[in-house]
C-alpha positions as CSV (number, residue, x, y, z in Angstrom):
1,X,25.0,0.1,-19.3
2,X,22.7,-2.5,-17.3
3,X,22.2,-2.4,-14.0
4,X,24.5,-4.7,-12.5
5,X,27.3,-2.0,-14.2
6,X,25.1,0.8,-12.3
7,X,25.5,-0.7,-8.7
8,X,28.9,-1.8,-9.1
9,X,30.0,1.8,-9.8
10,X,27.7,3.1,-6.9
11,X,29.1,0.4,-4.4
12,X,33.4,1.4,-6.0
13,X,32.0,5.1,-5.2
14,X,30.7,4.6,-1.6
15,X,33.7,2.9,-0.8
16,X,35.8,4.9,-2.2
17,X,34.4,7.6,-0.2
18,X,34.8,5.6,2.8
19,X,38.4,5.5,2.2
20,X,38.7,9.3,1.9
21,X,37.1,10.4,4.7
22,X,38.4,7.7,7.0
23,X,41.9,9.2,7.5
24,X,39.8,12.5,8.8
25,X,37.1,11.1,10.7
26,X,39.5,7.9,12.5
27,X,41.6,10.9,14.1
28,X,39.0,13.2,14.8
29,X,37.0,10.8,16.7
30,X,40.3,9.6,18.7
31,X,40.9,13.1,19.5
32,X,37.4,13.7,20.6
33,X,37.1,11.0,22.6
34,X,40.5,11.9,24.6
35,X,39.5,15.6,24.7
36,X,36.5,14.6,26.3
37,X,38.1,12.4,28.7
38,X,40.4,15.6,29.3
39,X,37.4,17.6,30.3
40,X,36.1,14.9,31.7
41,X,38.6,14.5,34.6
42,X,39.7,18.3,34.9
43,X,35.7,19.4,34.8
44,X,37.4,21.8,32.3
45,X,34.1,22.4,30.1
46,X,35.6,25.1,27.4
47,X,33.7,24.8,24.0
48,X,37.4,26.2,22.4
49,X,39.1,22.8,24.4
50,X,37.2,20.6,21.8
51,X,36.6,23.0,18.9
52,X,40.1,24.4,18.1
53,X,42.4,21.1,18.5
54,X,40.2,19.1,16.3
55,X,40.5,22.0,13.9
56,X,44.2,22.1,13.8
57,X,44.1,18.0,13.3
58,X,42.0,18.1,11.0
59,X,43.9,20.2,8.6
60,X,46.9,18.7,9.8
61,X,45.9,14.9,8.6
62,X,44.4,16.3,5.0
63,X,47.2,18.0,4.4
64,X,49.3,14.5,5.2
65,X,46.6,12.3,3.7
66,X,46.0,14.5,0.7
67,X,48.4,11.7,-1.5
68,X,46.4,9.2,-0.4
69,X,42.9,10.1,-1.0
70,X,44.0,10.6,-4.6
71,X,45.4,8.2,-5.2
72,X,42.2,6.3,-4.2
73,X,40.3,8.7,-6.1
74,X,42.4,7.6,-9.3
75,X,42.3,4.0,-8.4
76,X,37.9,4.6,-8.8
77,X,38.4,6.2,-12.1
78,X,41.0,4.3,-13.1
79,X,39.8,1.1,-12.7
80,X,36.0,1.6,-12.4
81,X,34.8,4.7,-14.6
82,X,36.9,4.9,-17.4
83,X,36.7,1.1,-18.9
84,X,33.1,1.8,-18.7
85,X,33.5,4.7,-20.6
86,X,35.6,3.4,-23.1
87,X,33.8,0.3,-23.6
């Protein structure tokens, strides 16, 4: 294994990653940011405001998004980890 091979399968992992978490992070960070616009205008400053909803999205986009980040998983091993494993 040279590596060229080395990088290539640290650069598919990274982005792989990327692709996982984005589902999670994209929504948490619109939420936030309209949370905190929420708190912003109402001068409503309750740490449970933020903490809780976020929470509840959270789990609510895994649990949605849970197909997809394997099926990115499998697309890494699939196409990336195993051929160098088997050849």
């Amino acid at each position: 294994m040279g590596e060229s091979e080395i990088f290539e399968v640290l650069r598919a992992s990274l982005w792989t990653a990327v692709l996982m978490g984005l589902p999670i992070l994209g929504v948490t960070l619109v939420l936030g940011f309209a949370i905190g616009l929420v708190q912003a205008l109402t001068s409503v400053q309750e740490m449970t405001l933020t903490f809780v909803p976020k929470i509840v999205a959270v789990v609510v986009v895994f649990f949605f998004s849970i197909g997809y980040m394997t099926r990115v998983c499998l697309d890494l091993f699939n196409n990336t980890i195993i051929p160098l494993i088997l050849g």
